[in-house]
N, C-alpha and C positions, 0 to 999 in steps of 0.2 A: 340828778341835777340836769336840768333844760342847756342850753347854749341859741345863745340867738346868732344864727351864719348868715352872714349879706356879701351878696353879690350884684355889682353893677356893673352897667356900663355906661358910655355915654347918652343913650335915652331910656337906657331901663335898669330897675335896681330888684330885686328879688331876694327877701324874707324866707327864711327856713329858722324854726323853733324846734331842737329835738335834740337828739343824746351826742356827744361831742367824739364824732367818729367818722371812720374815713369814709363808710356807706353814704352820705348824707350828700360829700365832697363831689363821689364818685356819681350819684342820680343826676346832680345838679350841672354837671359837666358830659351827661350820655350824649349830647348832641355835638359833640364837637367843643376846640377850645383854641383861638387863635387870638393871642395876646398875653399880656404881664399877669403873676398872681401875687398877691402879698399876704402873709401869713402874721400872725400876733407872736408866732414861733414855736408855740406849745405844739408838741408831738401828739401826735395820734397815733 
């Protein structure tokens, strides 16, 4: 099963489609991360 993961900000939003895991979490965030995150609460 896919999971659709979105990430925004106030001028940019960013799509990721793939397996419901923390790899995904972690690529998405390799540049740094300064700000709020809000989860659905389902564990990885």
């Amino acid at each position: 099963m896919l999971w659709l993961w979105l990430f925004n900000a106030v001028t940019t939003v960013v799509h990721f489609i793939g397996a419901h895991s923390a790899e995904i979490f972690i690529n998405a965030l390799q540049g740094g991360f300064a700000g709020c995150l809000m989860s659905d609460g389902y564990a990885v």
